[in-house]
Backbone of each chain as ProteinMPNN parsed JSONL, in Angstrom:
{"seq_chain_A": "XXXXXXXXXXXXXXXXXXXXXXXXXXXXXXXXXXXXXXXXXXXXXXXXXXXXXXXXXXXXXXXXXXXXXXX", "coords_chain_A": {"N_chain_A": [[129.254, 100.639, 140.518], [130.514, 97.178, 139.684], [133.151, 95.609, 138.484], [133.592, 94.864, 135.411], [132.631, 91.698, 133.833], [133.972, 89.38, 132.192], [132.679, 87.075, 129.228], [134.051, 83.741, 129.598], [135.867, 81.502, 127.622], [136.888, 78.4, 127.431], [137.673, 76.843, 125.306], [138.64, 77.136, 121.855], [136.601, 75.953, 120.441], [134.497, 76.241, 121.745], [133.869, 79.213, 121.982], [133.792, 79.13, 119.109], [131.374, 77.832, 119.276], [129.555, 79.542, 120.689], [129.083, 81.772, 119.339], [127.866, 80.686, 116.704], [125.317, 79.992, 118.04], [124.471, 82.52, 118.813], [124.38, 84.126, 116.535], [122.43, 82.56, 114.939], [120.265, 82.666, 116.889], [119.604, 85.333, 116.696], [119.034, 85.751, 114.163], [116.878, 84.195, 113.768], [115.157, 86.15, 115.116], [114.95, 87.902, 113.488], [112.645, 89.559, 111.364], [111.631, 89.179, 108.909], [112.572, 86.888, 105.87], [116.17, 86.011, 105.366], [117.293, 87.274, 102.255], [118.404, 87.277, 99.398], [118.375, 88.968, 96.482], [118.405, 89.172, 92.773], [119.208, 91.446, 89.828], [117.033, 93.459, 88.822], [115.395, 92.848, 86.354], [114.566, 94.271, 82.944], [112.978, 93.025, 81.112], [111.32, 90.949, 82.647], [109.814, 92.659, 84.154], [108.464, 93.973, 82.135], [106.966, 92.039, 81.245], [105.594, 91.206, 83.555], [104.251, 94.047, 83.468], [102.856, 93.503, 81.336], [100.939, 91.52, 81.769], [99.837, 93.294, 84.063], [98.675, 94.767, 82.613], [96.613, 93.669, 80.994], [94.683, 93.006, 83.391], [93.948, 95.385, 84.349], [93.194, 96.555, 81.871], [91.244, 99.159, 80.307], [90.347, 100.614, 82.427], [90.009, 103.601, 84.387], [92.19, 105.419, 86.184], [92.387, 107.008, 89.296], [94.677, 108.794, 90.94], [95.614, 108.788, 94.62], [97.435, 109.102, 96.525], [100.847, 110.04, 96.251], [103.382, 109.986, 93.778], [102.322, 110.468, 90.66], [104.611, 109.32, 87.814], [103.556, 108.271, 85.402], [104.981, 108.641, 82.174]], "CA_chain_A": [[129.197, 99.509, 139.597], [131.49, 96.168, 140.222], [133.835, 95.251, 137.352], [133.003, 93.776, 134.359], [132.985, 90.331, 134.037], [133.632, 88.795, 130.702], [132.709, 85.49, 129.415], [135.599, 83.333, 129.278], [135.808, 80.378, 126.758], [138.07, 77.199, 127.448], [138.714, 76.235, 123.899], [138.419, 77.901, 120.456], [135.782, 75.269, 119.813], [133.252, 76.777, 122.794], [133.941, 80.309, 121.194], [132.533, 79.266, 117.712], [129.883, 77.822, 119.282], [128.529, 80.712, 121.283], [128.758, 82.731, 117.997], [126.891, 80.072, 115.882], [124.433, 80.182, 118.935], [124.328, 83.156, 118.787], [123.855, 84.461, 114.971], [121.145, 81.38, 115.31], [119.188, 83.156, 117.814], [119.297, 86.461, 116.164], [117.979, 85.375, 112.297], [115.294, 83.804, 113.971], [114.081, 87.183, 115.388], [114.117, 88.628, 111.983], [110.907, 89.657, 110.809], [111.496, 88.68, 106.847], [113.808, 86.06, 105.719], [117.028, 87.249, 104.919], [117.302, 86.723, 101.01], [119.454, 88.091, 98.266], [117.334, 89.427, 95.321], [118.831, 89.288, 91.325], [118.99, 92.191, 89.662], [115.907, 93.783, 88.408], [115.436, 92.703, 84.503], [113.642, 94.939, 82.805], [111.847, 92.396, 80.295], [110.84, 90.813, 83.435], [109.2, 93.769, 84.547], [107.715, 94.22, 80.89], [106.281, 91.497, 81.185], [104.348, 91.691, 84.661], [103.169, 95.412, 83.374], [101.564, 93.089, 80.409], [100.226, 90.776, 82.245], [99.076, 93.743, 85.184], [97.547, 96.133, 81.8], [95.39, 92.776, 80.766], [93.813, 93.261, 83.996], [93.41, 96.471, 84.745], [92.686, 97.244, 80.68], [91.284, 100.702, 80.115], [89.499, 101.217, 83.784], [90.354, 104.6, 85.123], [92.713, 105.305, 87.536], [92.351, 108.027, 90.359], [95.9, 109.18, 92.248], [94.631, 109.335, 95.584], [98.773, 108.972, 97.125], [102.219, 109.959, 95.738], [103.576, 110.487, 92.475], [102.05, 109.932, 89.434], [105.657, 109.319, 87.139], [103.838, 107.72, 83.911], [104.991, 109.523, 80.821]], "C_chain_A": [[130.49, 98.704, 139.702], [132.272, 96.554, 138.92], [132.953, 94.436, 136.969], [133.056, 92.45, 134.034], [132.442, 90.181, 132.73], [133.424, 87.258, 130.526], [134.04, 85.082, 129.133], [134.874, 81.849, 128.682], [137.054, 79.623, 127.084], [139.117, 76.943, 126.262], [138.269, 77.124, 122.83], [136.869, 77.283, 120.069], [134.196, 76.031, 120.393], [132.987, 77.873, 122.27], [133.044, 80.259, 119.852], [130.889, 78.705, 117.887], [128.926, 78.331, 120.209], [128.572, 81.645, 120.209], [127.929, 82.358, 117.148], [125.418, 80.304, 116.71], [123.697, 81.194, 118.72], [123.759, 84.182, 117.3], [122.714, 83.47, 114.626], [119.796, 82.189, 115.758], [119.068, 84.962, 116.857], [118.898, 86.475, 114.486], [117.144, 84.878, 112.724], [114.572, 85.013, 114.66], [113.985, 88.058, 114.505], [112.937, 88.527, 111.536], [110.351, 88.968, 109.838], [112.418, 87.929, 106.996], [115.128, 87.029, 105.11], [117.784, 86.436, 103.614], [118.049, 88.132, 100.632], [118.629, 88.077, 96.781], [118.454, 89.588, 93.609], [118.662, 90.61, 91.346], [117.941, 92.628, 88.793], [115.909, 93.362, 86.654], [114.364, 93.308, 84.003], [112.263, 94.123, 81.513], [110.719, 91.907, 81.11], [109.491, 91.413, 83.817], [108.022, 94.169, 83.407], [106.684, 93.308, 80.956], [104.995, 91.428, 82.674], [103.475, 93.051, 84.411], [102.222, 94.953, 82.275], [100.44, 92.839, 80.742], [98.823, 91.896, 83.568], [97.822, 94.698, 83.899], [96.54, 94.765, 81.426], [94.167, 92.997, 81.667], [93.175, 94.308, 84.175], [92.929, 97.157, 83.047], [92.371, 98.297, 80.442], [90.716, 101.634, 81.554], [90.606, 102.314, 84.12], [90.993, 104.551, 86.355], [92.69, 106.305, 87.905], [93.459, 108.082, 91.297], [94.982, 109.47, 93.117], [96.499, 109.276, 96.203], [99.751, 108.89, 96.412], [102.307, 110.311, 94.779], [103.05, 110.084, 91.266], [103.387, 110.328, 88.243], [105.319, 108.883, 85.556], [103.836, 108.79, 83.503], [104.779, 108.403, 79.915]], "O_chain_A": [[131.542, 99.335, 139.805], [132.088, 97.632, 138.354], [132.088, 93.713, 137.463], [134.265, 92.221, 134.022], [131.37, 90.481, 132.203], [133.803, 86.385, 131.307], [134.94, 85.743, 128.615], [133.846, 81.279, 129.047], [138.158, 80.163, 127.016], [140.337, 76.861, 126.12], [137.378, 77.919, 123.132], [136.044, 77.991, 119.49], [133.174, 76.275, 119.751], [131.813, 77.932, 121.903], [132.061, 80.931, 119.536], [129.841, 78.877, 117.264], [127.837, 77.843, 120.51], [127.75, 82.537, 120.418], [127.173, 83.189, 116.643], [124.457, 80.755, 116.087], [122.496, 81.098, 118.467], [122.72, 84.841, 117.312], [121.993, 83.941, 113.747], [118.705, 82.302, 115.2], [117.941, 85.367, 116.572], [118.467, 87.463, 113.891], [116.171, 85.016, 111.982], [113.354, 84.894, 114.789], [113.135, 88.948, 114.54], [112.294, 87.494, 111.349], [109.269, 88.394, 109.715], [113.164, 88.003, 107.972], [115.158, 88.164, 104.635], [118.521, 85.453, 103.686], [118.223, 89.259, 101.097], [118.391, 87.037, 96.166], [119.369, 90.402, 93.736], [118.178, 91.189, 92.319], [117.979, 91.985, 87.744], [116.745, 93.905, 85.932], [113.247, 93.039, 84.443], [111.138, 94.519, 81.208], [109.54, 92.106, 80.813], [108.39, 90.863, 83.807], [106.905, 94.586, 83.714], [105.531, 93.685, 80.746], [103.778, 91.601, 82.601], [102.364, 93.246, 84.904], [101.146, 95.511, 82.056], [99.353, 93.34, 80.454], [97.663, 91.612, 83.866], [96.68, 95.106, 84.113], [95.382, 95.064, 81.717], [93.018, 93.144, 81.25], [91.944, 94.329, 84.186], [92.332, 98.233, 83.045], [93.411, 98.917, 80.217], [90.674, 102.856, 81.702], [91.813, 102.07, 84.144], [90.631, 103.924, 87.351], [92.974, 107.094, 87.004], [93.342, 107.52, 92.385], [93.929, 110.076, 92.919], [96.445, 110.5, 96.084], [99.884, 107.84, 95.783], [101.417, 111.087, 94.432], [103.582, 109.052, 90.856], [103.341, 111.449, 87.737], [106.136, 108.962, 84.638], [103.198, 109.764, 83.902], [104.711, 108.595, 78.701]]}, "seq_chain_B": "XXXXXXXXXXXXXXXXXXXXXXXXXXXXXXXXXXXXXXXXXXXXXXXXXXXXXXXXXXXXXXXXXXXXXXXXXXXXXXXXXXXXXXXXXXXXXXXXXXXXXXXXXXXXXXXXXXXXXXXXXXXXXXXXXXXXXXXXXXXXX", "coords_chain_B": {"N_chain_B": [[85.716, 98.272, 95.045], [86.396, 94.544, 96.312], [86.657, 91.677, 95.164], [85.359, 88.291, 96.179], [87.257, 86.324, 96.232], [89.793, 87.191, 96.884], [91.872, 88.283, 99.175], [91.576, 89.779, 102.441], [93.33, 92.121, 103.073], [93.361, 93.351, 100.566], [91.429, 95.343, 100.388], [92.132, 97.202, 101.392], [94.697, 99.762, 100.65], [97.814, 100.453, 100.355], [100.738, 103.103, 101.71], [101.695, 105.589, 99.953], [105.118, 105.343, 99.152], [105.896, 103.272, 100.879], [107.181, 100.224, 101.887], [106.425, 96.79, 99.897], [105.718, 93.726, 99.83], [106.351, 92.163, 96.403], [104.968, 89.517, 94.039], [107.208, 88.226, 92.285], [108.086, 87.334, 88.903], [109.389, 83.84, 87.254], [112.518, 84.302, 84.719], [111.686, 82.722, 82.809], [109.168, 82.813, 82.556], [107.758, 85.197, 82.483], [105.203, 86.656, 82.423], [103.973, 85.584, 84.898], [103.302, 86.562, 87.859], [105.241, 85.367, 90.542], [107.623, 82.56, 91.397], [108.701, 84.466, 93.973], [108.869, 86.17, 96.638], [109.714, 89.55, 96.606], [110.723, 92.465, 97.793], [109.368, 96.005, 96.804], [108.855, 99.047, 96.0], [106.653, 101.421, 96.73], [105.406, 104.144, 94.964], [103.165, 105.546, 93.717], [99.474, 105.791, 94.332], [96.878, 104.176, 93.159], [92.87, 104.726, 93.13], [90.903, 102.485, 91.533], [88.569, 102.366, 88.989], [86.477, 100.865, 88.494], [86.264, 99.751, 91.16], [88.289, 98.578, 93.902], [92.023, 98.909, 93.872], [95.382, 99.865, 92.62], [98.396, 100.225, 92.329], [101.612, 101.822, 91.922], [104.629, 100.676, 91.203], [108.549, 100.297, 92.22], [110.673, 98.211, 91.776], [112.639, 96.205, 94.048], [116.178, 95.319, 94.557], [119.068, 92.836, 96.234], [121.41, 93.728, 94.931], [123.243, 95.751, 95.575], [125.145, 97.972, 93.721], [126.597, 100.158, 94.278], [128.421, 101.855, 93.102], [127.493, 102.309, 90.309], [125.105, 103.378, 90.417], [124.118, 104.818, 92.263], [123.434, 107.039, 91.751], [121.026, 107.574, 90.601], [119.139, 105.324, 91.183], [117.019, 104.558, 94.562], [118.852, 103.899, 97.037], [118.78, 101.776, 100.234], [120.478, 101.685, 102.531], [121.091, 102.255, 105.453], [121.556, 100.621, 108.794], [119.845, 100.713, 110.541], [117.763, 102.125, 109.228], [116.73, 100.202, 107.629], [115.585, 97.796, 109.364], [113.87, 99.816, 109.981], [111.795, 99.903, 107.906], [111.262, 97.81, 107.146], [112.668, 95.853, 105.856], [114.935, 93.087, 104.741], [117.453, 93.384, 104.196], [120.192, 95.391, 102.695], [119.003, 97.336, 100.622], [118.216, 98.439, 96.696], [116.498, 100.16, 94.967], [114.982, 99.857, 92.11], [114.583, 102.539, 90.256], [114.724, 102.907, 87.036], [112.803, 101.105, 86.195], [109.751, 100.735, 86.512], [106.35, 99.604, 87.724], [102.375, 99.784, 86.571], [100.648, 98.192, 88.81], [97.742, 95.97, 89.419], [96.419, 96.002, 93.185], [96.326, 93.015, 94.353], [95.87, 89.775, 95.083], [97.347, 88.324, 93.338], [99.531, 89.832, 92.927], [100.92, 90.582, 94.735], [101.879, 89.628, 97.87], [101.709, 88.334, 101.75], [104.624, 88.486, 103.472], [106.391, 86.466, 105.572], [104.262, 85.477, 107.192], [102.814, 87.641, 107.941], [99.817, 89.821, 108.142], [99.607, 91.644, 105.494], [101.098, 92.556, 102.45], [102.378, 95.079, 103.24], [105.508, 96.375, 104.534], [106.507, 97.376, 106.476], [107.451, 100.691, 108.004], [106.628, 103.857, 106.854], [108.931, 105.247, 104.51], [111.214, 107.515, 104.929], [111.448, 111.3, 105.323], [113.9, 112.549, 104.162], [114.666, 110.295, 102.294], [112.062, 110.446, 100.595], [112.722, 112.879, 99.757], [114.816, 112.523, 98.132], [114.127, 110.781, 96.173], [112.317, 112.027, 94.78], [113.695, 113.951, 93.527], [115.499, 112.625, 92.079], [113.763, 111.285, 90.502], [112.817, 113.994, 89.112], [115.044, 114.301, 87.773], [115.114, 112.775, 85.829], [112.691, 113.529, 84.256], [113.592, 115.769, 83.456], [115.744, 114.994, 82.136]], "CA_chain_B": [[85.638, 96.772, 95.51], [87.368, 93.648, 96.549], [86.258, 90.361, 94.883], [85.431, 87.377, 97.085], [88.63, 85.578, 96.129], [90.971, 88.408, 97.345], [92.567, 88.354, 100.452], [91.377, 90.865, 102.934], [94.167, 93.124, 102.988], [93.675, 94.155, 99.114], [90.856, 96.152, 100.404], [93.041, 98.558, 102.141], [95.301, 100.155, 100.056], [99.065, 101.031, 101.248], [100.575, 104.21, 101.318], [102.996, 105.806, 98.702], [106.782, 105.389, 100.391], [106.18, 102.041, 101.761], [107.599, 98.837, 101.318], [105.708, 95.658, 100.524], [106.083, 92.021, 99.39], [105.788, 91.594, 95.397], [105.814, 88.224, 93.552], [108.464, 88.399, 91.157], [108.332, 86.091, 87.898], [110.74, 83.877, 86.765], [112.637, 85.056, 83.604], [111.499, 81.707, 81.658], [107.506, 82.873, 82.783], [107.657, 86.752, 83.012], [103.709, 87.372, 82.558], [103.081, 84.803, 85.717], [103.938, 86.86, 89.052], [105.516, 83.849, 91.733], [107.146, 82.576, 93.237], [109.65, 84.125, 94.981], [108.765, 87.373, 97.126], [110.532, 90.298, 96.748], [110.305, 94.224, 98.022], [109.213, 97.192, 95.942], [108.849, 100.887, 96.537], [105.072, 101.89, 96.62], [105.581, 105.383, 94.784], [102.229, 106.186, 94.026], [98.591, 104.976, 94.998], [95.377, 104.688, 92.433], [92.041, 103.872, 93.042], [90.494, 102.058, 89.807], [86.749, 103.308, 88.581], [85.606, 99.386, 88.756], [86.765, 98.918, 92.042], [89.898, 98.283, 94.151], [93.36, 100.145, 94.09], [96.18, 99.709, 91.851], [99.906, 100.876, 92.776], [102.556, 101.714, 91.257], [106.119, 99.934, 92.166], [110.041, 100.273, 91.977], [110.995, 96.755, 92.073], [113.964, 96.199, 94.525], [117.474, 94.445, 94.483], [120.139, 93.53, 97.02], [122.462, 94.046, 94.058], [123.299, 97.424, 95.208], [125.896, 98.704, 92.455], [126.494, 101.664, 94.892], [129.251, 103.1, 92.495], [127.241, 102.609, 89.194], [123.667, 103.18, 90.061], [123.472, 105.309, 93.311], [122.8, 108.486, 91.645], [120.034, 107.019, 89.654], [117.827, 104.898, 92.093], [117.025, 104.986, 95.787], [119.098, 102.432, 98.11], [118.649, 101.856, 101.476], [121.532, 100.928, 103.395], [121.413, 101.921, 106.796], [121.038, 99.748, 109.516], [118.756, 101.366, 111.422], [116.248, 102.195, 108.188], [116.773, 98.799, 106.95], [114.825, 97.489, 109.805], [112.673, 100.265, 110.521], [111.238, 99.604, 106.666], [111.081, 96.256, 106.848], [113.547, 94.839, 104.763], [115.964, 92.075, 105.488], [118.807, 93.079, 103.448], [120.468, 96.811, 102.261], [118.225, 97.473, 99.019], [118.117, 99.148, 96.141], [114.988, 100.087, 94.027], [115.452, 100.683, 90.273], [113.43, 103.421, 89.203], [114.278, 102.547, 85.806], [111.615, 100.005, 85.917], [108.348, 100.802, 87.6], [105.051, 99.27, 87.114], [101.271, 99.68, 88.058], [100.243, 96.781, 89.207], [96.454, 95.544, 90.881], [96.276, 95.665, 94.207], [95.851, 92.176, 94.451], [96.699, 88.474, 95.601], [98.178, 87.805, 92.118], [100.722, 90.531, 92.506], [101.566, 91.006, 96.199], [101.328, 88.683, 98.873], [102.084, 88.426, 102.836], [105.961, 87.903, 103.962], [106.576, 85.968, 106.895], [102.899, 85.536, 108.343], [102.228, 89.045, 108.572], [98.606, 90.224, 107.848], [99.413, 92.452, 104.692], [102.089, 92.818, 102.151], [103.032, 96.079, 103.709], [107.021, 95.342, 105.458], [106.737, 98.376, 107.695], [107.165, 101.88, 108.152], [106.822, 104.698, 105.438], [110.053, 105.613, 103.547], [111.651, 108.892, 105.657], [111.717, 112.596, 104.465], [114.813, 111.844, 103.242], [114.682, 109.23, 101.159], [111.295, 110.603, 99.777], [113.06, 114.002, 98.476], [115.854, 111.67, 97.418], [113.783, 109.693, 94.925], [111.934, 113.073, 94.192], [114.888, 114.749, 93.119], [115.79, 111.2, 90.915], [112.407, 111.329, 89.365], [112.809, 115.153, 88.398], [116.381, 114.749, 86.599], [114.823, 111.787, 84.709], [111.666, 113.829, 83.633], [113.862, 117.302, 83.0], [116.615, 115.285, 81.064]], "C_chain_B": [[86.313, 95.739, 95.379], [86.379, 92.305, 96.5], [86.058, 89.176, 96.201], [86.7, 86.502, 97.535], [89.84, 86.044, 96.53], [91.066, 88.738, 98.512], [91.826, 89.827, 101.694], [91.875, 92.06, 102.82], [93.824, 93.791, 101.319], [92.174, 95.166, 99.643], [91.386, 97.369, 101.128], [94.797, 98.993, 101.259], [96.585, 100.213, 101.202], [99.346, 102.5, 100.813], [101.759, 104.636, 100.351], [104.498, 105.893, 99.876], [106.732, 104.373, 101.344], [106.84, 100.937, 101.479], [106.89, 97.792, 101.319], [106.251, 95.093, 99.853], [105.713, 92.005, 97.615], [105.747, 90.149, 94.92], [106.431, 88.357, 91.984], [108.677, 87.546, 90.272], [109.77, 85.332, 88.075], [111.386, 84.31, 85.526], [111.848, 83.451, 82.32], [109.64, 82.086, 82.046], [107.206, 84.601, 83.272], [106.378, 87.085, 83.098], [103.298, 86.739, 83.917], [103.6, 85.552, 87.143], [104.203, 85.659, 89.634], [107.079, 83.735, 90.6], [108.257, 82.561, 93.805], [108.804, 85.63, 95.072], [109.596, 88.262, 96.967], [109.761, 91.74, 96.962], [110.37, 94.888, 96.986], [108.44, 98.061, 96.773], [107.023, 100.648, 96.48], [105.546, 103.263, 95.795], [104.038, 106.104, 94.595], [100.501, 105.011, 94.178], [97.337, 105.024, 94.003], [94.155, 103.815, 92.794], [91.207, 103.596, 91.438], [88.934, 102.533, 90.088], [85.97, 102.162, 88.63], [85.862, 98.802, 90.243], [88.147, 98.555, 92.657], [91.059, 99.482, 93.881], [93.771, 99.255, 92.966], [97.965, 100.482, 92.541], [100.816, 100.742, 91.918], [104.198, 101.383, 91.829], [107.419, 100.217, 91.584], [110.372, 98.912, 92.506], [112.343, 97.35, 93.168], [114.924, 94.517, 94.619], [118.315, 94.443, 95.82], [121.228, 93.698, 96.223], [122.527, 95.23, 94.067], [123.714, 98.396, 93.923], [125.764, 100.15, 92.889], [127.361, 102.431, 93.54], [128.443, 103.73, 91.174], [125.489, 103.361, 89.021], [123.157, 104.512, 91.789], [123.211, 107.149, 93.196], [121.211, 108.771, 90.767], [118.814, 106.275, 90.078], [118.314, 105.037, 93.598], [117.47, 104.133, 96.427], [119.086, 103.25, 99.078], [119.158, 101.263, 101.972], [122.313, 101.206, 104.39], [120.83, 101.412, 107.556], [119.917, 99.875, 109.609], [117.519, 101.266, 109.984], [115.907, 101.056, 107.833], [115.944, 98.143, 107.935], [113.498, 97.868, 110.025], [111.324, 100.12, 108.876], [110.835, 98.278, 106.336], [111.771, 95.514, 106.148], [115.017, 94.043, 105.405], [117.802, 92.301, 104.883], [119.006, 94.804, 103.143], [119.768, 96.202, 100.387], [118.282, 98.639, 97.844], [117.16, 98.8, 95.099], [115.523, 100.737, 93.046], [114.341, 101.757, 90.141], [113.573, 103.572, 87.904], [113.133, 101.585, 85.007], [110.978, 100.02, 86.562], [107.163, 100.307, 86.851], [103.709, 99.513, 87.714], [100.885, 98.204, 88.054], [98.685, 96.92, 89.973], [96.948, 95.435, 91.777], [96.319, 94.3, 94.716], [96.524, 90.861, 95.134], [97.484, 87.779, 94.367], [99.701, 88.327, 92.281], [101.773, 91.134, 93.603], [101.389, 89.861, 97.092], [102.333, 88.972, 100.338], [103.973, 87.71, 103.057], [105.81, 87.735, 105.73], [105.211, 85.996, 108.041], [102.569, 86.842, 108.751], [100.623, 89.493, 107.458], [97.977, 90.855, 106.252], [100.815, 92.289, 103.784], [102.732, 94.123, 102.832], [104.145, 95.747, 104.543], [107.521, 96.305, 106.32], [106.943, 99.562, 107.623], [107.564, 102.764, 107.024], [108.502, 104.963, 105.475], [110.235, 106.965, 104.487], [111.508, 110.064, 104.645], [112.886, 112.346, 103.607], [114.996, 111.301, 102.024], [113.48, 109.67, 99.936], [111.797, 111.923, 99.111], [114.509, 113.22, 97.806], [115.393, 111.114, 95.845], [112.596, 111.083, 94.179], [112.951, 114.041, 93.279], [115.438, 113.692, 91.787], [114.957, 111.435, 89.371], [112.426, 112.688, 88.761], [113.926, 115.108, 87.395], [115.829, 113.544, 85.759], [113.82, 112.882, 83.797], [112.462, 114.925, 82.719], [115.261, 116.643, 81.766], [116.175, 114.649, 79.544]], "O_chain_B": [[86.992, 95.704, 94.352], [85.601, 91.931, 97.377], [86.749, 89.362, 97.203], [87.057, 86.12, 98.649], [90.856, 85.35, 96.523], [90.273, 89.569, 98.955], [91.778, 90.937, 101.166], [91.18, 93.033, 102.527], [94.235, 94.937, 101.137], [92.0, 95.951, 98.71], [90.769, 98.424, 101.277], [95.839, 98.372, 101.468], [96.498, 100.085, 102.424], [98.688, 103.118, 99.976], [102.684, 103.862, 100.104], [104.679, 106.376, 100.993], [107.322, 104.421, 102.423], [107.03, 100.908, 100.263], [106.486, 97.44, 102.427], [107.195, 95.521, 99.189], [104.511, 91.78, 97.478], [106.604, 89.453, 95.466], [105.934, 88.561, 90.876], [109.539, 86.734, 90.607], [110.801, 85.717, 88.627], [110.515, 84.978, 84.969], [111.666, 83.566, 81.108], [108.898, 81.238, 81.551], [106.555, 85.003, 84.236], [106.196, 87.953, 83.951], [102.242, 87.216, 84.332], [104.544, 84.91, 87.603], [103.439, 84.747, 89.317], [107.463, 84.375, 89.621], [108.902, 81.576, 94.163], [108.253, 86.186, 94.121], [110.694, 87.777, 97.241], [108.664, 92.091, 96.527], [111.229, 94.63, 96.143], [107.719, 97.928, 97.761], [106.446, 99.61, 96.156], [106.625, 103.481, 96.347], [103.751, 107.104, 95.252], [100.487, 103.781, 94.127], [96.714, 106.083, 94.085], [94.185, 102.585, 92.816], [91.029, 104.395, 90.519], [88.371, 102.923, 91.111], [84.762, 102.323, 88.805], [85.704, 97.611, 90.508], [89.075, 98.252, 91.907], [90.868, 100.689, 93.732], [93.134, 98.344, 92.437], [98.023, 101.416, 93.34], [100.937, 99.755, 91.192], [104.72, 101.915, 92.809], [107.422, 100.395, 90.366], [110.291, 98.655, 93.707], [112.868, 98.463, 93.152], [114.616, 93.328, 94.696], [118.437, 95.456, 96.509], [122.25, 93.852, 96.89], [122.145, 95.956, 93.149], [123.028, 99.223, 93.323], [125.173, 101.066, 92.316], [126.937, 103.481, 93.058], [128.469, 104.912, 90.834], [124.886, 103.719, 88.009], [122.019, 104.832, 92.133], [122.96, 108.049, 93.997], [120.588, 109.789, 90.469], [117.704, 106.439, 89.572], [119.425, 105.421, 93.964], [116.644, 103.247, 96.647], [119.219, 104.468, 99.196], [118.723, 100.127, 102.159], [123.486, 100.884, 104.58], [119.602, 101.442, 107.463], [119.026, 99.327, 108.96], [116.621, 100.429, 109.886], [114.706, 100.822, 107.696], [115.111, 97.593, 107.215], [112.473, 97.207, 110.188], [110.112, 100.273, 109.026], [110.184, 97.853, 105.382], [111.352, 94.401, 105.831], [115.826, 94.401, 106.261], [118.848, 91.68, 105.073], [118.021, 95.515, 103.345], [119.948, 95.318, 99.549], [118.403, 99.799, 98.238], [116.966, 97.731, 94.521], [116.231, 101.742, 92.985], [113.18, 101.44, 89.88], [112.74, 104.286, 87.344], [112.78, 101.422, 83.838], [111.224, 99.349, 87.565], [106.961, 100.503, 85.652], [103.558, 99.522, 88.935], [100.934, 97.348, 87.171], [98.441, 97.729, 90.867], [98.016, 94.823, 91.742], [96.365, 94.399, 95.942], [97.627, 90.943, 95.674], [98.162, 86.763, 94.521], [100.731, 87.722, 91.984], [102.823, 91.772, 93.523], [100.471, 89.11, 96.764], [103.393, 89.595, 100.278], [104.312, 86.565, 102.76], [105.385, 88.429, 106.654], [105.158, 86.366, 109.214], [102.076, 87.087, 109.852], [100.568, 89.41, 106.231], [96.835, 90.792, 105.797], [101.753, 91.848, 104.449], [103.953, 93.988, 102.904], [103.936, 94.842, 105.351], [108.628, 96.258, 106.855], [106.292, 99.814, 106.609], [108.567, 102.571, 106.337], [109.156, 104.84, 106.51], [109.156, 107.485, 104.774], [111.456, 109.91, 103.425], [112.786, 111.967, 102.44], [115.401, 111.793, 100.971], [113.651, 109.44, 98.739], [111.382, 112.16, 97.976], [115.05, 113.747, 96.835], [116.027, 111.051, 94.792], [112.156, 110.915, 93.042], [112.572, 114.774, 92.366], [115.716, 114.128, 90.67], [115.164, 111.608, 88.17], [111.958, 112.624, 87.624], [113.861, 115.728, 86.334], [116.441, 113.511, 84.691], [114.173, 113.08, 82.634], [112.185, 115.071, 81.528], [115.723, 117.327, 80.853], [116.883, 114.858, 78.559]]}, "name": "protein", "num_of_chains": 2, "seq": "XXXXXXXXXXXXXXXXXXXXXXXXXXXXXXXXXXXXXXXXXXXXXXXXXXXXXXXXXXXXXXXXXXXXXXXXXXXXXXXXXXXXXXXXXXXXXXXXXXXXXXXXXXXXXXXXXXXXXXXXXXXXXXXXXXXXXXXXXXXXXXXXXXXXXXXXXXXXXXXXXXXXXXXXXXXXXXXXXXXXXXXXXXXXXXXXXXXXXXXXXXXXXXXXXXXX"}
């Protein structure tokens, strides 16, 4: 195997922009966007389990996977 | 059964220890899921007696709060898992706040053009006696 051959950059300016290039090209092959989430609020949450018991009201549920945690 | 109006995917359940897409109120409209996407745990899986599934969720944050909170819920913040799970960011799921939720297009929806809320591969051994071990010191204290 030869030697390594590195890239070489002229100016500082060429440098930032094979890094911008570069962090460019690699968030676009992310799968998901890449987001920053709040922290969970639990009224929040109160409120989607209202809104999810309206629907689902007294119908039976059957564990068929994982833990069943309600107490 | 899966209504006419409901996306394909809600007829196929996910599995417990996965990650999918919820829609996450805002705080001025908490009963209206939307509209921003966010990940939650799957922990467990029900089918309803009228039809359809139901799941139960650990919302998730990237507000880790490793020092204050990482003996208490499950983050995920290595590289490597962080992709192989699907998630774009190091996460942490409250298990102080879980909900069941329908199966449905109200309460889940597809991230980034993919077929299903599901965001990729089950949760590791690991992590699942991690959040087993969580869930027991909550129940036993």
């Amino acid at each position: 195997m030869g030697p390594v051959r590195l890239p070489r950059y002229d100016s500082e300016i060429s440098i930032t922009t094979h890094f911008v290039t570069e962090f460019s090209s690699y968030e676009a092959t992310q799968k998901t966007p890449i987001e920053f989430y709040d922290d969970i609020d639990p009224e929040i949450v109160r409120g989607i389990q209202d809104r999810a018991a309206e629907i689902l009201g007294d119908d039976e549920l059957e564990l068929i996977d994982g833990y069943d945690f309600r107490v | 059964m899966t209504s006419a109006s409901e996306p394909a995917w809600a007829g196929v359940p996910p599995s417990a220890f996965q990650i999918v897409a919820c829609w996450y109120p805002l705080p001025s409209a908490p009963k209206h899921p939307g509209p921003k996407l966010r990940p939650g745990l799957v922990v467990a899986v029900y089918r309803r007696k009228s039809g359809g599934y139901a799941c139960q969720i650990a919302y998730g944050t990237s507000q880790l709060k490793v020092a204050k909170r990482q003996h208490v819920d499950l983050i995920v913040q290595n590289h490597g898992d962080i992709g192989a799970f699907g998630l774009a960011n190091a996460t942490r799921f409250d298990l102080d706040n879980i909900a069941i939720l329908p199966w449905s297009g109200e309460f889940f929806g597809c991230w980034g053009g993919r077929p299903s809320p599901v965001l990729g591969a089950t949760l590791s051994e690991p992590y699942q006696r991690d959040f087993a071990y969580k869930m027991y010191l909550r129940k036993s204290a």
